[in-house]
N, C-alpha and C positions, 0 to 999 in steps of 0.2 A: 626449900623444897620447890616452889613455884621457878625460883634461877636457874634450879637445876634442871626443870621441864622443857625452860627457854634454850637452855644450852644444850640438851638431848635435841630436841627441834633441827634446832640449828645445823649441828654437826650432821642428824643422817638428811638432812635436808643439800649440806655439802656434798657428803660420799652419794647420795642419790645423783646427783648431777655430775661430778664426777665419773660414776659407771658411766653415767648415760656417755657424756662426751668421750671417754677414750678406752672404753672394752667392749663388746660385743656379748656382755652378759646379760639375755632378753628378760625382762620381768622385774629381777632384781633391784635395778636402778628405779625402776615406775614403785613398787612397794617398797622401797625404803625411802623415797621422794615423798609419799602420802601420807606414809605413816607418820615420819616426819615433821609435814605438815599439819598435820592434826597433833599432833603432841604440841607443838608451836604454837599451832591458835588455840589449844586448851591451856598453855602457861599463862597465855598475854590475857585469855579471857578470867583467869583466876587473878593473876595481877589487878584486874580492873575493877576484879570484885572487892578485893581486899582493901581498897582505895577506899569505900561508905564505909561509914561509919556502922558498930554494931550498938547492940542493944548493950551489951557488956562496955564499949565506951563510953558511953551517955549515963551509963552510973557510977565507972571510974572518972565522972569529970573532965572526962579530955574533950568532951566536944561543948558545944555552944550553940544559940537557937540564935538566927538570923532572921529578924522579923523585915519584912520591906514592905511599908505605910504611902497610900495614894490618898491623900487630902486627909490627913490624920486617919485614913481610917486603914487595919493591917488588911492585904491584900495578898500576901504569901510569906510561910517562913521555911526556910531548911534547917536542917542539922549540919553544922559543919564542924569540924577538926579546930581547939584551938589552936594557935600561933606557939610554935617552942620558942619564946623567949631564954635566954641563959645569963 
């Protein structure tokens, strides 16, 4: 789903530049460049969301508590993703 947002981007992102450079069809090219655009940076910003870790992860066991300790004592931890070992 999110691929396929990236790759709709993409393309009217192409055909908008496209008009722009070799037709004389006014507007067209501007709202299929934007819209475009925004469909593009709404993929990439959902891609980036899906990268954290959810709440449903951390009870299927896929993630892990990364604690990092200053003079023994903990001073911050994340949640991260374990390692796919195979």
């Amino acid at each position: 789903m999110i691929e396929t947002l990236i790759i709709v981007g993409l393309i009217m992102l192409i055909i908008g530049s496209t008009l722009y450079l070799f037709t004389d069809i006014q507007g067209l090219d501007f709202l299929l460049s934007t819209i475009g655009a925004y469909i593009l940076s709404g993929g990439l910003m959902m891609l980036q969301e899906n990268r954290k870790p959810s709440a449903m992860d951390v009870y299927r066991g896929k993630t892990t508590l990364e604690i990092t300790y200053r003079d023994g004592v903990a001073v911050d931890s994340v949640v991260v993703f374990k390692d796919k070992k195979k």
